[in-house]
N, C-alpha and C positions, 0 to 999 in steps of 0.2 A: 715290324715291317709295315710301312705306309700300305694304303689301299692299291692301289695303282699298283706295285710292286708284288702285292698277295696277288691279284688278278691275271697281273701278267703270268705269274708262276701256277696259277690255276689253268689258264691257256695253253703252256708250254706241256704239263700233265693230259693233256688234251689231244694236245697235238696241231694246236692252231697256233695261226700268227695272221692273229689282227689290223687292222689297219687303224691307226691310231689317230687320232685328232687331239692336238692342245690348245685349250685357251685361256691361257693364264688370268684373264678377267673373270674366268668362269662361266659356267651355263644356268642361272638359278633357278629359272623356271624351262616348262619344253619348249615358249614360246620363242625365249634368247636362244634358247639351243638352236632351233629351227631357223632362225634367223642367221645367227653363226654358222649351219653348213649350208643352206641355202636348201632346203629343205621343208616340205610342210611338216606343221606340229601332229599332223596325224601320221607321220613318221619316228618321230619317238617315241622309243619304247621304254617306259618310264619302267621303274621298279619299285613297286612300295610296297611295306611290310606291316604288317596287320598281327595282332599275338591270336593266334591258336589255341586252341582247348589243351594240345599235346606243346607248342612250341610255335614258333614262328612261322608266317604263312609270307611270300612274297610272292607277290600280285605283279606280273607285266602287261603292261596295257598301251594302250596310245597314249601318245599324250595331250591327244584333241578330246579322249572320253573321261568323264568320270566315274568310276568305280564302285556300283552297288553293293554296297556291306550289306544291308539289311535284307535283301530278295537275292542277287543275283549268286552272291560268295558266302551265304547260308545255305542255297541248293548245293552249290560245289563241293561244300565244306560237312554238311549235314550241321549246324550251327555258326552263329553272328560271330567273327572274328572283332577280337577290341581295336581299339587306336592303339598303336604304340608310340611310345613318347623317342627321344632321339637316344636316349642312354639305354633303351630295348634293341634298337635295332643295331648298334653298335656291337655291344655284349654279344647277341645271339647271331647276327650273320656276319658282323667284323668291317662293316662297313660303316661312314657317316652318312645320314641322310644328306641327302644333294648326291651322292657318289656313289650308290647302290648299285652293282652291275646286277644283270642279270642269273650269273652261275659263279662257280667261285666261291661259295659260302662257307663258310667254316659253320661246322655241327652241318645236318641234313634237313634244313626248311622244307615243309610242302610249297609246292612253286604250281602258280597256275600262268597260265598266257591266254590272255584276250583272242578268240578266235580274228578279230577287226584287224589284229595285225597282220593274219597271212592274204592280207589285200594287198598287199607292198610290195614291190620286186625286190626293197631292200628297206630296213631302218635301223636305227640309232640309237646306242646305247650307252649308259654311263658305262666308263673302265675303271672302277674303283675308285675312284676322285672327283669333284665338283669341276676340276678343270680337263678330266682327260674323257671321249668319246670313241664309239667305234661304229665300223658298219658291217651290218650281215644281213644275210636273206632271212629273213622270218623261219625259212622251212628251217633252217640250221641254228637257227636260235631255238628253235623248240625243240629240235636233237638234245643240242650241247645243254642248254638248262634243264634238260629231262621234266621238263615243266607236262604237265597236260591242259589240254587245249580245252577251253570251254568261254560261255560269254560270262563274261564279270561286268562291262561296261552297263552302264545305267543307260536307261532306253527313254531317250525324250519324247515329250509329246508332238 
C-alpha cells in the first residue's frame, strides 16, 4: 500500500476525512509547500523522525523552526535522539521521508509537537506522500497524533 493510501485508511480508522491538497510536482522543502498553498512556512507542520533509545521518535514542528536535538528533545526525551537515515524512517513509521504525516504510523513512535504550532488557527501537513497535503487546527492535530506538546524548536539569539 502506497503512503498516501496507509494515511488515508489511518484517517478513516479515526474517523476523519481530510481535506486533501495535490501537487503532482511535489512539495520538497516547507518553503514550496508554503508557497504552493499560499500559506506561511510557519504554517507547516513538518514531521521528522529522529531514532530513539526504545525506537523512533517523530518530531512535528514548524516549518519556519529548527529542531533542537541536543538541549531541547534531550529534556523531552531524557537523552540525544540520533539522525535517521531515509531506510529508518521508512522501515519503522512506513513512510518516505518528504511524505511523513503526522499520525498514521505503523508500530507506536513517541511523537512530540512543537508547542509554536498551537499559534495557528490552522496548518499543514504531509498525507503520506511528497505530493499530497492537508489542513487541520493544531488543537486536533495534537489530539489525533496523540503527540505531547512541548518546545523542541531551537531558540535563536
Amino acid at each position: 500500500m502506497d503512503g498516501h493510501k496507509r494515511w488515508l485508511a489511518a484517517c478513516a480508522a479515526l474517523g476523519l476525512e481530510p481535506e486533501v491538497a495535490t501537487y503532482p510536482a511535489g512539495t520538497a522543502t516547507s518553503a514550496d509547500a508554503a508557497a504552493a498553498l499560499g500559506c506561511t512556512v510557519a504554517q507547516i507542520a513538518k514531521s521528522v523522525v529522529f531514532v530513539g533509545e526504545e525506537g523512533p521518535v517523530v518530531v512535528i514542528a514548524s516549518g519556519a523552526d529548527r529542531i533542537d536535538r541536543k538541549k531541547r528533545l534531550r529534556k523531552a526525551l531524557g537523552h540525544k535522539p540520533g539522525m535517521a537515515d531515509a531506510a529508518y524512517v521508512e522501515r519503522t513509521v512506513g513512510y518516505k521521508v518528504g511524505g511523513v504525516p503526522p499520525f498514521g504510523h505503523i508500530g507506536a513512535p513517541v511523537v512530540l509537537m512543537d508547542t509554536a504550532l498551537l499559534e495557528h488557527d490552522e496548518v499543514w501537513a504531509a498525507a503520506g506522500s511528497s505530493t499530497t497535503v492537508f489542513r487541520i487546527r493544531p488543537e486536533d492535530l495534537l489530539r489525533v497524533s496523540g503527540a505531547t506538546a512541548c518546545e523542541v524548536r531551537e531558540v535563536r539569539a
